[in-house]
C-alpha positions as a Python dict, from the first residue, in 0.01 Angstrom:
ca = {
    (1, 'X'): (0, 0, 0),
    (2, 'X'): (-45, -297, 188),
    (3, 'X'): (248, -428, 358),
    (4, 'X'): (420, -788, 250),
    (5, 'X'): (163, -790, -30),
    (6, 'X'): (356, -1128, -175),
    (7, 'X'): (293, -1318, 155),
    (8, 'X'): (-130, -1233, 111),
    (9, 'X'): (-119, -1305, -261),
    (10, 'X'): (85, -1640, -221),
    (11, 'X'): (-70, -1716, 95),
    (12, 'X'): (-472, -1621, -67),
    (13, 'X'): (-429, -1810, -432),
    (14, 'X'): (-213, -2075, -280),
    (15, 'X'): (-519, -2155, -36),
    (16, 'X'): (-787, -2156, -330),
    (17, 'X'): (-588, -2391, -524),
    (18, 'X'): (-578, -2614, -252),
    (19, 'X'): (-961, -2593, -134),
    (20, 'X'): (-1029, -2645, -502),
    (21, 'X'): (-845, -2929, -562),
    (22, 'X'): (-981, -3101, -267),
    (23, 'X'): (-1341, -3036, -346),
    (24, 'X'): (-1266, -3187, -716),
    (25, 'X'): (-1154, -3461, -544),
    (26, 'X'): (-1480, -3531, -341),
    (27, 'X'): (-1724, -3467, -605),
    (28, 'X'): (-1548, -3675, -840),
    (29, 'X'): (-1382, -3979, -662),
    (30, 'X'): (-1517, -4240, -403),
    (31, 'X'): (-1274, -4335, -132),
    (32, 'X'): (-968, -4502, -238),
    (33, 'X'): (-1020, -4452, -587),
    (34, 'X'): (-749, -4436, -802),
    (35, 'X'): (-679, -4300, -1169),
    (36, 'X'): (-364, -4367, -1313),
    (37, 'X'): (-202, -4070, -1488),
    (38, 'X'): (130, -4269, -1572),
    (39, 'X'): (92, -4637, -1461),
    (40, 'X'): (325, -4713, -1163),
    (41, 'X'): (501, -4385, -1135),
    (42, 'X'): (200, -4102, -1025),
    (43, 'X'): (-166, -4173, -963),
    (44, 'X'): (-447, -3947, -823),
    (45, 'X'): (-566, -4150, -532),
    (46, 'X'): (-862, -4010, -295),
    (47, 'X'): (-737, -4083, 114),
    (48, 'X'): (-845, -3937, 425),
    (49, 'X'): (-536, -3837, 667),
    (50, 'X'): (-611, -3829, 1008),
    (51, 'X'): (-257, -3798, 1122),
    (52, 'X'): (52, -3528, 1005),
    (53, 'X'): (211, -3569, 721),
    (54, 'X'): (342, -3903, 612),
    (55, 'X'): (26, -4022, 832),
    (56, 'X'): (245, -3980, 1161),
    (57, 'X'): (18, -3959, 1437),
    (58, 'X'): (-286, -4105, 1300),
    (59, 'X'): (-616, -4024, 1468),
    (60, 'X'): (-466, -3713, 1631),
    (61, 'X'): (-698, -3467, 1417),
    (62, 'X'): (-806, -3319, 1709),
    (63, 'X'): (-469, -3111, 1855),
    (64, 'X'): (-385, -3104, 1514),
    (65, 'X'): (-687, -2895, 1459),
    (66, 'X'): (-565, -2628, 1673),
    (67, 'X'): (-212, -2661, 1574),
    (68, 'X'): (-283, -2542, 1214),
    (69, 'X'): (-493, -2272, 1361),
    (70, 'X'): (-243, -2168, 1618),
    (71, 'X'): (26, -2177, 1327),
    (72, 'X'): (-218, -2003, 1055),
    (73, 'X'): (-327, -1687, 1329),
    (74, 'X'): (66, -1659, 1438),
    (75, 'X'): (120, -1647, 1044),
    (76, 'X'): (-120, -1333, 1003),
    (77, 'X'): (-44, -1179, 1276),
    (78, 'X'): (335, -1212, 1206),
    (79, 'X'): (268, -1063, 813),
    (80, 'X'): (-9, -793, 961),
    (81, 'X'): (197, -596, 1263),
    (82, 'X'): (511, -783, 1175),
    (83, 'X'): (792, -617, 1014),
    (84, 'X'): (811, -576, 695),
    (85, 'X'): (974, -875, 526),
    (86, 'X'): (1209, -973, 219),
    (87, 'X'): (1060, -1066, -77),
    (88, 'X'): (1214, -1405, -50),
    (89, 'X'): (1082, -1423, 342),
    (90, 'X'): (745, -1310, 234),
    (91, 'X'): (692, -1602, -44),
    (92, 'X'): (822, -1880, 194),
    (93, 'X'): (581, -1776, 504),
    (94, 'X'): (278, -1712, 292),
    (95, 'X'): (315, -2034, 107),
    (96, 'X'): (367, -2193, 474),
    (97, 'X'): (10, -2045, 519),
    (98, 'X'): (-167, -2185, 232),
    (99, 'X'): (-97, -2516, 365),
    (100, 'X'): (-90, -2501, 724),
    (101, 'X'): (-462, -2310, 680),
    (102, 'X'): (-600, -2556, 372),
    (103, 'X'): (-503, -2835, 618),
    (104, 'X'): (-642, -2668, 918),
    (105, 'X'): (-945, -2613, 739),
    (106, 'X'): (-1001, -2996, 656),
    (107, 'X'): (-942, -3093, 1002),
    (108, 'X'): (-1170, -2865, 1135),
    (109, 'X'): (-1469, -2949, 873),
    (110, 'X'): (-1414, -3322, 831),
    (111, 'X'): (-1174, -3439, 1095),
    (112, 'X'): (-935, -3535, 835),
    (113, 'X'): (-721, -3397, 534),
    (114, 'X'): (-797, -3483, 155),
    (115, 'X'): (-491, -3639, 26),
    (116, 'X'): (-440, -3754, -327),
    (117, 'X'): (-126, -3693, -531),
    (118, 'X'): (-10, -3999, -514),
    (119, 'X'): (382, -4030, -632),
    (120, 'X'): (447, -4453, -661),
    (121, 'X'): (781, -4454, -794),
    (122, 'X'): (932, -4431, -485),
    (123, 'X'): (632, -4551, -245),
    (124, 'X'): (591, -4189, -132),
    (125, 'X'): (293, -4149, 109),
    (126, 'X'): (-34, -3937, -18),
    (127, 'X'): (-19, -3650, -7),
    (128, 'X'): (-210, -3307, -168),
    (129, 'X'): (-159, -2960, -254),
    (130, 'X'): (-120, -2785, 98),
    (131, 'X'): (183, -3006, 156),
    (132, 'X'): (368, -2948, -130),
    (133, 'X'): (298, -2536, -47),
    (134, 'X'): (433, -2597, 307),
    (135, 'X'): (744, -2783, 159),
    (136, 'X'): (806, -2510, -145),
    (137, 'X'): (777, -2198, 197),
    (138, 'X'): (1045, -2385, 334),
    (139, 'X'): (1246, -2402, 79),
    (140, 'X'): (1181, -2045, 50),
    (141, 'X'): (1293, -1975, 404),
    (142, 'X'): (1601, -2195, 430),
    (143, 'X'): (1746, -2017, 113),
    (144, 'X'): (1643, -1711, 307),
    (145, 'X'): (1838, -1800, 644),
    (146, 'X'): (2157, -1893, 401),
    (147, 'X'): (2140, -1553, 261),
    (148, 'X'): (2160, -1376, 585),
    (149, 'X'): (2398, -1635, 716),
    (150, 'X'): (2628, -1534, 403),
    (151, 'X'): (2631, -1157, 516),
}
């Protein structure tokens, strides 16, 4: 049986989704094209990122690059001689994976992430499905950490 089998299947469809979604994006939108799915509140809108999230160190693609690969091998590694982990600890890392690797992957083909969920109620920066997965892991692992902390 293989060992934290949740952290492979999050971390393996969580990954597709995102490569998918970017590609649909590409085929089917020029740059900065937007389509309005409710008017004002949340558009998909095609960007290039060549910074961190939020944009934050724009044009740094290249440490980046090996930042999400450092992070993504460290991840496998971690899940592959690792100990095995909670079911809780094993969602949160693998969905860390599926974004820090569907990001990594962008910056290594292109030089810069696809980004284009594009929340306007609240001026939120553009962002795609990676980051959401990296957000929802660590979620994941602060309820985690609380656990523990609890015993």
């Amino acid at each position: 049986m293989l060992k934290n089998r949740f952290f492979w299947i999050v971390a393996i469809v969580g990954l597709i989704l995102d490569r998918l979604t970017k590609y649909w994006v590409e085929q089917n939108f020029e740059l900065h094209e937007t389509w309005s799915l409710w008017a004002g509140v949340f558009h998909f809108t095609y960007v290039r990122n060549t910074g961190a999230a939020f944009s934050f160190f724009t044009g740094g693609s290249g440490w980046l690059r090996w930042l999400s690969l450092a992070v993504s091998l460290g991840l496998i590694g971690y899940a592959w001689w690792g100990p095995r982990l909670k079911a809780i600890e094993q969602l949160g890392w693998g969905f860390v994976l599926a974004g820090a690797f569907g990001n990594g992957i962008d910056r290594f083909l292109f030089g810069y992430v696809v980004d284009f969920l594009d929340f306007r109620l609240i001026q939120f920066p553009v962002f795609n499905l990676a980051d959401i997965f990296i957000n929802i892991g660590i979620i994941f692992l602060l309820i985690a950490s609380f656990r523990e902390a609890r015993r």
